[in-house]
N, C-alpha and C positions, 0 to 999 in steps of 0.2 A: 201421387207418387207410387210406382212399383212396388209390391209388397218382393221382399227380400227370399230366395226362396234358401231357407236353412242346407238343403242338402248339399245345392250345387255351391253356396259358399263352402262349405265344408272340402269338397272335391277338388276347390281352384286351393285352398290352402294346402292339403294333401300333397297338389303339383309342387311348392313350395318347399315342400320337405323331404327331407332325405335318411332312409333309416339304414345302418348297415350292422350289421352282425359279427363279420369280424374282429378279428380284435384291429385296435388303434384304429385309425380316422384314415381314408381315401377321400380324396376329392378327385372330378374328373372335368377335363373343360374339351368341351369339343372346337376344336382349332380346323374352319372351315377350308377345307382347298378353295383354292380360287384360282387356277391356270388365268397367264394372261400372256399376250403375242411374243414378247422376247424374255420371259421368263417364269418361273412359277414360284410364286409368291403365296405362302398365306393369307388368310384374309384375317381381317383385324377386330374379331366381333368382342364385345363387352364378355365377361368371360362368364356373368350370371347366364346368361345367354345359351350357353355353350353347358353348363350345369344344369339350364332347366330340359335342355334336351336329353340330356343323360337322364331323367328323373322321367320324363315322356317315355323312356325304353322299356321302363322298369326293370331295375333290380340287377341291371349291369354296376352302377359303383358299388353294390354290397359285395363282389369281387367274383362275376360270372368270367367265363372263361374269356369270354370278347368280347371287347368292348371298344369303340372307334375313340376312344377319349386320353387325354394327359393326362397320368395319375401321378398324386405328393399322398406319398403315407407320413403323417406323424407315429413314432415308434415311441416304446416306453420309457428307451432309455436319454427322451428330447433330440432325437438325432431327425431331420426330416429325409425324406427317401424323395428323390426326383426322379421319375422314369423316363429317361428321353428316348425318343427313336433319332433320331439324329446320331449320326455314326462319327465316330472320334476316327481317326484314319491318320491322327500327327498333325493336322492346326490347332487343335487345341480348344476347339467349341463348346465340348464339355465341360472344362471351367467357365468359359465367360457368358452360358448360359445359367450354370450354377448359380454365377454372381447375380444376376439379371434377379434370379429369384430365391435369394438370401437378402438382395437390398430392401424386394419388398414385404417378405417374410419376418427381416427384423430378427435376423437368425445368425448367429455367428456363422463365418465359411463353413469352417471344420464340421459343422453342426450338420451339413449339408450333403446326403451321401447318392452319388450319381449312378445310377444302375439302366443299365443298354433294355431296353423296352423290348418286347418281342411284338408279333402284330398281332397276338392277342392283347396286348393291353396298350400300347402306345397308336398315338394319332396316326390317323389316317394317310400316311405322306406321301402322295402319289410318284411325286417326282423322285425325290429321299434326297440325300446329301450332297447338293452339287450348285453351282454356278455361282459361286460367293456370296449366296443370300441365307443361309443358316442364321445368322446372329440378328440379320436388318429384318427377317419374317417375322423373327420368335420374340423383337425386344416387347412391343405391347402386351401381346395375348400370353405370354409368358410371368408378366409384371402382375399383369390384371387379373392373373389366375393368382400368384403369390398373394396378392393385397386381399383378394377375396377367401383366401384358407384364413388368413393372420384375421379380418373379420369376423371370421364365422368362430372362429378359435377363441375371440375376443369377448364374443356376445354370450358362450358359454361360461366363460371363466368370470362374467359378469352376474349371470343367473348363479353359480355356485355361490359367490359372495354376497348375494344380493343386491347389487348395485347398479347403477348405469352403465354399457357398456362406454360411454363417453369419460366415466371418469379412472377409468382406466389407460395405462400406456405398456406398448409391448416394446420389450426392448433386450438383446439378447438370450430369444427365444422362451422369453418370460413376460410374464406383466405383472404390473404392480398399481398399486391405488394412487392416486396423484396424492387422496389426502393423507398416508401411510405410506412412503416410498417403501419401507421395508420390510412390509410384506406383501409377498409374491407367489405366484403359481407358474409353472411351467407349462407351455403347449401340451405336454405329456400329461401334465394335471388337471388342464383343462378338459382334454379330450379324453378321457380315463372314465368309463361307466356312462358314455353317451351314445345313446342309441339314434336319435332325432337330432337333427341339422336344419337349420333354417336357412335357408339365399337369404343375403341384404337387400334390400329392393333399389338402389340406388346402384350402379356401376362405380365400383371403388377411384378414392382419388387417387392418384400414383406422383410419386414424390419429383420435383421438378428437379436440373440438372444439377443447382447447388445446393442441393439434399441429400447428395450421393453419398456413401458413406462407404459402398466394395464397390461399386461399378467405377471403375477412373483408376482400381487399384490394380498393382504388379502382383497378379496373388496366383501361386505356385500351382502348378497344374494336381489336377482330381486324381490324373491317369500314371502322377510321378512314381508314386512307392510301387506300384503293380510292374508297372516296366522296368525301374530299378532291380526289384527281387526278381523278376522273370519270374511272375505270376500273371503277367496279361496273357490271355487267352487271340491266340489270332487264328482265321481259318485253318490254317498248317496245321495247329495245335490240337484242335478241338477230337479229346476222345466218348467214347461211354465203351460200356462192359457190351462184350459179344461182337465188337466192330470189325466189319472186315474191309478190304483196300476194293479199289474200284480202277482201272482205266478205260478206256474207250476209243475207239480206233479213231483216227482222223484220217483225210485223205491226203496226198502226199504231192496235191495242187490245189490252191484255191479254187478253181476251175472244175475240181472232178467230182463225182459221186457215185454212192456205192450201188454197184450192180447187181453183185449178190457174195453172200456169206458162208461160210460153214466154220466149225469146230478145229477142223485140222488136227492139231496133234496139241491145242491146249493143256485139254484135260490132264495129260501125262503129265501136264509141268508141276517137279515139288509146290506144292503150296496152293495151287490155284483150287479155287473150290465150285466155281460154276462158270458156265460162258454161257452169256444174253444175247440170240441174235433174231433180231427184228427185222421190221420192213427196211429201213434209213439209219440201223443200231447196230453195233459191235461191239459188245465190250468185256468185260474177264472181270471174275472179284477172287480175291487170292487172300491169303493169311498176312502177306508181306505188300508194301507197295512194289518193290523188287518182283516179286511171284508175277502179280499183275502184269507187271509191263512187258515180262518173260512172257506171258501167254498170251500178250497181244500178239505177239512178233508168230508166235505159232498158227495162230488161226490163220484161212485161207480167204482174201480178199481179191474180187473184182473191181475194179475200179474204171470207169468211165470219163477219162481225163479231165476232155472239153478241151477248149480251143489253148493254145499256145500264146502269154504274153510273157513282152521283153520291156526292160523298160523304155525301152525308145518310144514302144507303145503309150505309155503312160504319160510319158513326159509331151509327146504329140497331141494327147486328147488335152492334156492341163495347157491349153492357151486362150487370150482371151481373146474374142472374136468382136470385133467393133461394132457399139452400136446394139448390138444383142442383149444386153443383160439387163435384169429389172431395176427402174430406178428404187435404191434405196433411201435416197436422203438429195432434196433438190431447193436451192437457194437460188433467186436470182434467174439471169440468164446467162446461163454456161457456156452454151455453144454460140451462141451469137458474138461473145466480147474473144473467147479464142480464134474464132474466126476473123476477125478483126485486128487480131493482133498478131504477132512473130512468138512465137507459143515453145515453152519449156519440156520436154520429155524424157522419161525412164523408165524402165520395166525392172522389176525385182520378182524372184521366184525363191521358192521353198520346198522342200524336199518332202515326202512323207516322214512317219517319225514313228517309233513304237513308247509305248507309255514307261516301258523299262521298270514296272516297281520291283522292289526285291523280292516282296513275296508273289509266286504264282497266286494264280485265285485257286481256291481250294472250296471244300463244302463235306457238311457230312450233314446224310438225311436216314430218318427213321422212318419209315411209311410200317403204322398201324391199321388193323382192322377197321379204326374208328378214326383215326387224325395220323397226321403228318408231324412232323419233329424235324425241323433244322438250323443247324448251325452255319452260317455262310459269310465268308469275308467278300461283305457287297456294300454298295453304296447305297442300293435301293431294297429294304428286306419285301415292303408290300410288293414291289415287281417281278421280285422272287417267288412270294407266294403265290399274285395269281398265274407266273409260268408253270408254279410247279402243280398248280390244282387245275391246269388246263390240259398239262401236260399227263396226268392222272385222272382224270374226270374225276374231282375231287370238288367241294364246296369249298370255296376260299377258306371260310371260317374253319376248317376242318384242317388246316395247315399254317403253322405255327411256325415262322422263321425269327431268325434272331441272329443282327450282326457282333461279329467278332470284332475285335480288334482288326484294321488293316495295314496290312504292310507297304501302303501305300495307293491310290486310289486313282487319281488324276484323271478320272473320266470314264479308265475300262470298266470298274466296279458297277455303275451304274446298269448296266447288261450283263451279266455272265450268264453262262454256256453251263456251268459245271454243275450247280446249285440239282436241272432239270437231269442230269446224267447220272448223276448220283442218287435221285429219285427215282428213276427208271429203276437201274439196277437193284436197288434194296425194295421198290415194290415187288423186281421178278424171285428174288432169293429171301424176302421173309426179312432179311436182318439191317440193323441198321452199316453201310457202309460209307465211307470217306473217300473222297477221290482231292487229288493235288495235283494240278498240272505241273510239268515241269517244266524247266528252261525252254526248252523248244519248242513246246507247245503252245506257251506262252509268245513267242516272239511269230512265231508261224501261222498261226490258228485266229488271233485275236483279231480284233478290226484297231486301224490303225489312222495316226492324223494324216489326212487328205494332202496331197500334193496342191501349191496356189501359184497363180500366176500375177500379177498386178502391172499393171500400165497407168504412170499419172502423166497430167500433163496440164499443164499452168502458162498465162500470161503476166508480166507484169508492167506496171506504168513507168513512167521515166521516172517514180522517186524510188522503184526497186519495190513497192508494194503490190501484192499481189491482187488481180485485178478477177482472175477467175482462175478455178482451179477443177479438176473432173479427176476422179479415179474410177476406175474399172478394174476387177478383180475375176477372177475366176477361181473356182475351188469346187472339188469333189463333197460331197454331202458330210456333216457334223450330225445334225440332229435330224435329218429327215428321216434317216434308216431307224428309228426308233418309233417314229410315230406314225400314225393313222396315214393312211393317202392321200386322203382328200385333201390335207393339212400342203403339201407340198405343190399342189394346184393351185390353192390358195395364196399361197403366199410368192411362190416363184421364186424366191431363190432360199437359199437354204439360210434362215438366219443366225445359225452357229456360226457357220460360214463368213459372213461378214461383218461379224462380234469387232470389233475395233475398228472398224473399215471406213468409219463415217468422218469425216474434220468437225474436231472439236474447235476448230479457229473462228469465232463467233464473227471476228471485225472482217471475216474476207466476205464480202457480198453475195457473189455468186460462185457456189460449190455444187456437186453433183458426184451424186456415188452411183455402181453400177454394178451389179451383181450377178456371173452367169453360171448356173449350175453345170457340172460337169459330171457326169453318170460314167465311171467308171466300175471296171472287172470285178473290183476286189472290194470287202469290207473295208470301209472307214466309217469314223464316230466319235464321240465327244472325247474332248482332250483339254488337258488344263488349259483352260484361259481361251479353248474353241480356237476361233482365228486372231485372236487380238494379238499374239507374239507375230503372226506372220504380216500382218496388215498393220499393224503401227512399224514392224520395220519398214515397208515401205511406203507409209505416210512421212515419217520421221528422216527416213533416210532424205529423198525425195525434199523436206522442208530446209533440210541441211542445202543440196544439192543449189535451191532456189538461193538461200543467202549467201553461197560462195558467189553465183552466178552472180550477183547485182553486188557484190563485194559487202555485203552486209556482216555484222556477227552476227554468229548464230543463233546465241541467244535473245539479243536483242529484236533479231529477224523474227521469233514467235513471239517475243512480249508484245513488239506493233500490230499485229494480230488476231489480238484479245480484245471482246469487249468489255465492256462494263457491268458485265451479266453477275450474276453473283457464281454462277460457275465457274464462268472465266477469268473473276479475281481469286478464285481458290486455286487456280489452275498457274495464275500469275504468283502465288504468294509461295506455292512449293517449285516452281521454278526458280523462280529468284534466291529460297532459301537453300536449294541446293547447287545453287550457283556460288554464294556466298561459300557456305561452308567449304565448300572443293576449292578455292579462290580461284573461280574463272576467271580469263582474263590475265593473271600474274605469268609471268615467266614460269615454267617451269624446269625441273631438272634437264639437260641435254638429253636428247631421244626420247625424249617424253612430251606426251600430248594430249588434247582434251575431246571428249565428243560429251555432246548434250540431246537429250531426249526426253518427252513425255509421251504420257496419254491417261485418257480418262477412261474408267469399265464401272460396269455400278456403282454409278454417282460419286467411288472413290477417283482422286483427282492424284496423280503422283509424277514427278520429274526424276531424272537420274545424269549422273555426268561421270564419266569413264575418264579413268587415264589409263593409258595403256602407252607401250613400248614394243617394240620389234627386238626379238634375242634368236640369233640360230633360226632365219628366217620364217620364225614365228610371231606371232604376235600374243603379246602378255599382259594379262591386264592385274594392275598394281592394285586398284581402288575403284571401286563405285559406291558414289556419295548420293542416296537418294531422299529425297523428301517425299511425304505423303499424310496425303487431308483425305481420309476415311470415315470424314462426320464425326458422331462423337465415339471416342474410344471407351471399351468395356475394360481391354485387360491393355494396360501398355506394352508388357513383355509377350503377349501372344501377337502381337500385329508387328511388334519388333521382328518375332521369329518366322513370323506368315512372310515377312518383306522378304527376310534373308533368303528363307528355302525359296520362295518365288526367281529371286533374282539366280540362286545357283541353279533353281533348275532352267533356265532361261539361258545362261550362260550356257550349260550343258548339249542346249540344243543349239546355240550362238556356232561352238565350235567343231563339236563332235557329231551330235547325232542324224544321221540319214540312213535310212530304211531304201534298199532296190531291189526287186525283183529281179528273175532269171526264171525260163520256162513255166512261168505260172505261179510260181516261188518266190516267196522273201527269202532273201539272200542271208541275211544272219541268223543264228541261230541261237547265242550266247554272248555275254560281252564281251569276249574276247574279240569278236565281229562288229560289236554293237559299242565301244564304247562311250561311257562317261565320262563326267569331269572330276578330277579327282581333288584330294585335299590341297595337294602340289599344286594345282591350277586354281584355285579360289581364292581371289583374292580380299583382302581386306574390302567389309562394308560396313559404313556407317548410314545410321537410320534419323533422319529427323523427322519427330511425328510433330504433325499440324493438325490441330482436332478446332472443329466448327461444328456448329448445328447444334441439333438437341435427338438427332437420332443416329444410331450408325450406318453406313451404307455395308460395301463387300468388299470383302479384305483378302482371301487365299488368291486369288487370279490376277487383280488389276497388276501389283509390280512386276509383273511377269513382263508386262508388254513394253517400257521403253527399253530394255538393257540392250536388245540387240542390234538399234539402232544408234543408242548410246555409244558400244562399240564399235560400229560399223564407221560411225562419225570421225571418231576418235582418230581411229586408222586413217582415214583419208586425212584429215589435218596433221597427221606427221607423217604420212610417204606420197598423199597426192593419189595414190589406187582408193576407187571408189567399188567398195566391194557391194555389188547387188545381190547378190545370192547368199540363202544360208546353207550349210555352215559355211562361216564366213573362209577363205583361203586366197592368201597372197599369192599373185602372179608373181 
């Protein structure tokens, strides 16, 4: 046998241990990316795992400036500290990640205090805040990181007492002796005068679904009393001492680009304090945001237009060319049985769209001698740092962003512009400056959702079942303008793009999707829910269309459909259950009528059924009744309210919203151009949640996608006009 050699034992336990210095307890868990083809997912690693590489760095959890890890401080007064990067934006993540890790903490909520991560100290998250996978990435390594502090917290307060960490139980952020219930120590007490940490060597157990104890609860959001008292901090907001205003010229066509610059009569304006002008930069920093935007309009700009579009242009390039597009998704044989048979057709189209949130994006940055300093209302803070350390020739690690509160998010946040302009400027004048775009620049300047065009077309047998069905879609790029090149070669069509595009109808044999990129003029990019509002309305529309055809109901028409899959009966169970509740099928009041719709988006499965009326040659919708199976539910009232704002903003874009150009120009520039849906027009919703599984799936996005086929339904069953186009409008 091997004689044992003392030292290098000594060195593998060292790995093992963790000393930190400052005051109370940090634990750090490294939470691995793992990009994967239609979305980005963390990966799922044991969270000791994740702590022994932290402890491989050395001397990052004793609280160095960066650190690529999830920090939980225990504080003295038993409060625990969670840093998330995951940005709160109004769904509400930040509680039902809280809960995730107070359930395995063993920590009252309240106990629990959530504070926005900067990318010096929060994980690594490439992608940041978006595609409805916030809650479904974070539930394990999240858990597994909670169970593993409550451990190590445990095995301490075991040594203090002398005793076996086994005969102890932790239980509202205490533990006690099994054989002495009452007497107790506090995490605070436990971790008070501990310099040395030990990993458990085993991957903690995590509490199975009927252990829950806050996860499954209605528990009031993190982020209530801050927004209550107008203490949240959102990009708009964010000051420090010495700040000065910032704008930046923009061109006055998507099209054009700056030829060259000078000063002009700036400087003279009250207030302004310098003008930036660069190779491809123009910008002014003033005392006032006022000042600013006064010395833009003074400075002397060239501008190099480029070519003239209309939108007849646009709407010419957004068609789908037969045959062309990559297959997405292939059952069966498609083209052989349509060929064969006397075949169903329709085309449905969609307008472009702007993201409309209330607040512009905003940014305020400090460029130091030594580091960067930013405040930014983004979705993604790491993609902010590294624009803005490339944009700087700065070392990532030398620039420190930190999201704000947002005023809403929907997609644009994910990219901003302003974060890097703002850095430019306060590296050319020394100080830290804030830039806020405003209304117009916002609806002008920003990349917007893609114009789509879709073509289905179906056969069916003599019992009205459908025998084969083929969609072909077309759409301007969602995610490719974001990412690498090579990426869009690869894959060939854009898969933002055709995010809801697929049939989720398991029992129809032969289906075929068809996907062709369209490369248009102008910016576009990710938008809530990508394609799925525009591709389930015209799968949904189109499924309707099939069951009038062969005189079917409607609903019934998708329940034949389904197979026996375990997705297709969670798909069949929030149909039916929101059929029931809406009483499809009953008479209703005169002038009143029903439309039904589903669809599935990360693994959440959801139904919906409109009633709507015609008033004043409009159409009004009374009620939408939607069910929805999101796996297992974290917070019942935040998936309630994810449903509602899903479906109003869906509505929104149902009636009002369409984005068109003119010479190279978006045509609105404010809501008065751009309207929304207002309180007047919202109508009653009711929510029935259906919870399955034992993990969550993605909750902000999927109800977005039946509502506007819902209504669109709707409409045709009470006047007989089958509306293909959004926003929907009566002939």
């Amino acid at each position: 046998m091997a004689k044992e050699n003392p030292a290098k034992e000594q060195a593998a336990k060292d790995k093992r241990r963790w000393r930190v210095s400052r005051r109370g307890f940090l634990i750090g868990l490294g939470v691995v990316g793992g990009g994967l083809a239609l979305g980005w997912r963390f990966g799922l690693p044991a969270a000791r795992l994740g702590i022994a590489n932290g402890l491989e760095e050395g001397g990052a959890p004793g609280g160095a400036e960066v650190s690529p890890d999830l920090w939980f401080e225990v504080n003295p007064d038993n409060t625990v500290s969670l840093y998330l990067m995951k940005v709160e934006m109004g769904q509400g993540v930040h509680t039902a990640l809280a809960q995730l890790a107070a359930e395995e903490l063993e920590l009252p909520f309240e106990n629990l205090q959530v504070i926005p991560a900067s990318t010096a100290r929060g994980i690594e998250d490439g992608f940041g805040t978006g595609g409805s996978t916030t809650i479904s990435s974070l539930f394990t390594p999240l858990r597994e990181g909670a169970a593993t502090l409550r451990l190590m917290l445990q095995a301490k307060a075991a040594e203090k007492w002398s005793v076996e960490p086994d005969n102890l139980v932790a239980m509202n952020g205490s533990f006690f002796k099994q054989a002495n219930p009452e007497e107790t120590m506090t995490y605070a007490e436990a971790a008070q005068g501990v310099s040395d940490w030990e990993i458990p060597k085993d991957k903690p157990e995590l509490k199975g679904i009927r252990e829950f104890a806050v996860i499954g609860q209605p528990m009031q959001r993190v982020d209530f009393t801050e927004k209550l008292t107008g203490r949240a901090v959102y990009g708009y907001d964010a000051r420090v001492d010495g700040m000065l205003y910032g704008a930046v010229a923009r061109p006055p066509r998507f099209t054009a680009t700056l030829k060259q610059a000078s000063e002009g009569t700036a400087r003279a304006v009250k207030g302004v304090v310098d003008v930036v002008i660069e190779d491809d930069f123009a910008g002014v920093v003033a005392t006032s945001r006022g000042a600013a935007y006064r010395g833009l309009e003074a400075l002397e700009l060239d501008w190099d237009l480029g070519e003239t579009y209309q939108q007849a242009d646009i709407d010419a390039l957004t068609q789908v060319r037969p045959g062309e597009g990559v297959v997405v998704q292939k059952e069966g044989r498609v083209a052989a049985k349509l060929k064969s048979a006397t075949s169903i057709r329709a085309e449905y189209h969609s307008p472009m769209a702007a993201h409309a949130h209330l607040e512009p994006q905003a940014a305020l940055v400090e460029v130091r001698s030594d580091r960067v300093i930013a405040q930014v209302s983004t979705q993604s803070p790491q993609l902010v740092r590294d624009e803005i350390a490339e944009a700087l020739k700065r070392k990532k690690e030398d620039v420190e962003v930190t999201a704000t509160y947002l005023g809403g998010g929907f997609g644009r946040r994910l990219n901003v512009e302003v974060a890097v302009e703002a850095a430019r400027l306060s590296q050319a004048i020394g100080k830290p400056v804030h830039i806020g775009w405003n209304r117009s620049e916002e609806f002008r300047h920003g990349y917007v959702r893609p114009p789509t065009h879709s073509v289905l077309e179906a056969a069916l047998d003599e019992t009205g079942k459908i025998q084969a069905i083929r969609h072909e879609l077309a759409s301007g790029d969602v995610a490719f303008p974001f990412l690498p090149a090579f990426l869009s070669t690869i894959f060939g069509a854009d898969f933002g793009a055709w995010r809801g595009g697929r049939f989720h109808y398991e029992g129809i044999e032969n289906r075929e999707v068809l996907s062709q990129r369209v490369k248009l003029p102008l910016k576009t990019g990710w938008w809530r829910g990508l394609g799925l509002l525009a591709n389930t309305f015209a799968i949904e529309s189109f499924m309707d269309e099939l069951a009038h055809a062969s005189g079917q109901d409607a609903l019934e028409f998708r329940l034949r459909h389904l197979s026996a899959s375990d997705h297709n009966q969670r798909l069949k169970r929030v149909l039916e259950s929101a059929a029931e509740a809406a009483a499809w099928g009953t008479t209703l009041a005169e002038g009143r009528a029903h439309g039904i719709a589903c669809s599935t988006d990360t693994k959440t499965v959801c139904a919906q059924v409109a009633e709507v009326s015609i008033e004043e040659s409009k159409v009004r919708v009374h009620k939408i009744t939607t069910a929805i199976d999101p796996g297992l539910i974290v917070n019942p009232d935040g998936v309630k309210a994810q449903t509602q704002g899903a479906i109003v903003f869906g509505l929104s874009s149902t009636f009002f919203e369409k984005l068109t150009i003119q010479d190279s120009q978006f045509a609105p520039q404010n809501f008065d151009t751009y309207p929304l849906i207002t309180m007047k027009e919202t109508p009653e919703i009711e929510v029935i949640l259906r919870q399955s599984g034992e993990e969550p799936f993605g909750m902000g996005e999927p109800p977005l996608g039946p509502v506007a086929a819902a209504v669109a339904n709707a409409v045709f069953a009470l006047t007989g006009q089958r509306l293909r186009s959004l926003p929907l409008t009566l002939s």
